[in-house]
N, C-alpha and C positions, 0 to 999 in steps of 0.2 A: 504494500500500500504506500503511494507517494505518500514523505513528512514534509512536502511541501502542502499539499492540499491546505486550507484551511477548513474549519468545522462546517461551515454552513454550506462550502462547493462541494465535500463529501456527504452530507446528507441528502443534496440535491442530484445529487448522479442517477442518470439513468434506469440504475437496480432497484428502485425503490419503484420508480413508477412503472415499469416493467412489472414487478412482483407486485403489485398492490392494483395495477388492471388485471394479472391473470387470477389472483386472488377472488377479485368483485366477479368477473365472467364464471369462475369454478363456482361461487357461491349463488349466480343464477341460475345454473344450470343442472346442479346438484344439492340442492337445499340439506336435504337427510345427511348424505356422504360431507358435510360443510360443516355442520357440528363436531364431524372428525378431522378434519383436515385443514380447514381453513385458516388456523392462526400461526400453522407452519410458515410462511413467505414472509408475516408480520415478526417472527421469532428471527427468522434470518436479517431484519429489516433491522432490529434493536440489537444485533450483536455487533452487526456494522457500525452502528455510531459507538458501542457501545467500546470497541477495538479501537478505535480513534481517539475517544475518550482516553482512554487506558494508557495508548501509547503519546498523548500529548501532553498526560500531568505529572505533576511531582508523584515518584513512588510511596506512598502511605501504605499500610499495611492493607485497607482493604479494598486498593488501589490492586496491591499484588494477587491479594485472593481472587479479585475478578479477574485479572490477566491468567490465572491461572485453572479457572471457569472455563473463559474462552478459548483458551490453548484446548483443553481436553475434548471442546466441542467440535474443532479441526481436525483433532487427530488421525492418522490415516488408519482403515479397520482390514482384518487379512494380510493378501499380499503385498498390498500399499506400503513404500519405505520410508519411514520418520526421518526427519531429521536429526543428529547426532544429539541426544540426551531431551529429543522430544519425546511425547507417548504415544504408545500406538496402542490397538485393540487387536487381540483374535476375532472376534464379533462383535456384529453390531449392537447384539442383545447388551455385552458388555461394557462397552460403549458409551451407549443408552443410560446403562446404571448407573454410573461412573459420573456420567454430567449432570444428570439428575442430583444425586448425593453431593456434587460440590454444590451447585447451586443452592438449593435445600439449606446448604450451613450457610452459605452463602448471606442467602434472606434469613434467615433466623439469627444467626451473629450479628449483622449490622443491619436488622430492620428501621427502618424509617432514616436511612442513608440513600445516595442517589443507586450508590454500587447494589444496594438490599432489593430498590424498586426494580433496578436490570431486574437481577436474578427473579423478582416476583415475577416481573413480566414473562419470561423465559418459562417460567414454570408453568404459568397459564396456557401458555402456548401446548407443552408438553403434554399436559391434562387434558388438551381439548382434543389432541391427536389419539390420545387413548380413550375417548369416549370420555371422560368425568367433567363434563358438562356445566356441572354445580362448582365443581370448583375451579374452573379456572373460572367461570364468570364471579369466583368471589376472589380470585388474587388480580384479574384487570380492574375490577372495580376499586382496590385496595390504591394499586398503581393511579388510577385515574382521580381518585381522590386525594391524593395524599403525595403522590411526586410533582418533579418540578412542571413546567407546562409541555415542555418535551416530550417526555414520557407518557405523560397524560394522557395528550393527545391520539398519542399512538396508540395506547387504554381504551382510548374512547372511539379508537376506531375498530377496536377490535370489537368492545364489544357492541357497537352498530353492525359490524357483520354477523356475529352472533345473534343478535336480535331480527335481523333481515331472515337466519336460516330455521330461526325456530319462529317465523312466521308475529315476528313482536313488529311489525312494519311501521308503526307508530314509535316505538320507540325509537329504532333504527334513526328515521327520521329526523328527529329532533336532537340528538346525537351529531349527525350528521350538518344541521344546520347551527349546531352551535363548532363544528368547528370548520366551516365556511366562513361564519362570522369573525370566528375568532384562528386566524392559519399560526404555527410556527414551524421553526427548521424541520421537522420531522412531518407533518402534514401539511401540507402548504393549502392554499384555497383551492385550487384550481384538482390539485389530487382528492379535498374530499369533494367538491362538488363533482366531479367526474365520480366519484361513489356510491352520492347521494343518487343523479342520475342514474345510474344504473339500480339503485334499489327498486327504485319510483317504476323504470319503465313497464314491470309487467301491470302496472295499478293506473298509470298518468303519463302514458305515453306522448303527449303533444308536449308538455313540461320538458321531459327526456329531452325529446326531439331538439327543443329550444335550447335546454343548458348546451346537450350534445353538441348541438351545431354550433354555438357561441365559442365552443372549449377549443372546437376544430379548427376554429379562423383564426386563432390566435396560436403567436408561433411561442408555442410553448414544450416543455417535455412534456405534454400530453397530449398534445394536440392530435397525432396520429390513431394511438390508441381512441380518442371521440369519436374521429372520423369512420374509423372499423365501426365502435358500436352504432354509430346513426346510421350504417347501412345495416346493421344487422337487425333494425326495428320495425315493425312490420309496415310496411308502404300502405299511404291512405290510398 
């Protein structure tokens, strides 16, 4: 990762809104299978800044322990070869375990730290990928109350898609126009309303169609992805 970047041009890279349109498309089109899988892209999303972070401040102890979170979350698994006094895994099962359990102390050691909200978030993520449904939507909501607006946000958009998959369309919504209203580094306006629109469309298609095409015109990192989904809305 360039240490030239600064904070706000690395969270603005392309991988976020990349991963966060195929995110919103897997969770129209799969609602059921989106309470399992969908907070997976948002997990990758907050480990990126979250590496950045890491690697731009002063080392503090629990500065080291996330660095060492996200190391294990890297790791190569099998035949894959580590780097010299890096970790690797036989499986992925083990792995799995392995980051889980750092994180875990992670958030319980330094709760209510920014490094505790990562690992909360991460964990939400991991909980949703195995079905427990109940609790990550109780560690994003933790995240979303309680971290900086960064995080939050990123909270709040997860669980807007959470709420879009278990049919809370109303919630989603309002979610979703509070952080149009309100953008920062990690959700900008234009990626939640590109979101929100895609929530909307199978309920308020002309709406869609309007944000849609507004997103499209405008030369932005998401302009391409709007213009895919305005062709994929059903033609009046």
């Amino acid at each position: 990762m360039p240490s030239n970047l600064t904070r706000k041009e690395l969270l603005k890279q392309d991988k976020f809104t990349v991963e966060a349109g195929h995110t919103v498309d897997y969770l129209s089109a799969h609602r059921k299978e989106a309470v399992r899988y969908g907070g997976i892209a948002l997990a990758l999303i907050v480990l990126v800044a979250a590496v950045f972070y890491y690697r731009n401040s002063q080392h503090s102890v629990r500065e080291q322990v996330l660095g060492e979170a996200i190391a294990l979350s890297g790791a190569p698994v099998g035949q894959a070869a580590a780097a010299p006094g890096s970790p690797s895994f036989a499986t992925q099962a083990a792995k799995d375990d392995a980051v889980t359990k750092a994180f875990t102390k992670l958030a319980a050691d330094y709760s209510g730290s920014e490094e505790g909200f990562i690992a909360e978030y991460y964990l939400g993520a991991t909980a949703l990928d195995a079905g427990k449904v109940d609790e990550a939507r109780k560690r994003y909501q933790d995240v979303a109350d309680h971290a900086n607006v960064n995080y939050a946000s990123l909270a709040k958009l997860a669980l807007a898609q959470l709420d879009f998959a278990e049919n809370r369309t109303a919630e989603a919504e309002a979610l979703l126009k509070g952080l149009m209203d309100h953008p920062t580094d990690l959700v900008s306006k234009t990626q939640a309303t590109y979101t929100y629109a895609k929530v909307i469309a199978p309920t308020k298609p002309d709406e869609a169609r309007k944000l849609l095409t507004q997103l499209a015109g405008q030369q932005s990192d998401i302009s391409q992805l709007a213009l895919t989904a305005v062709n994929d809305l059903p033609q009046k």
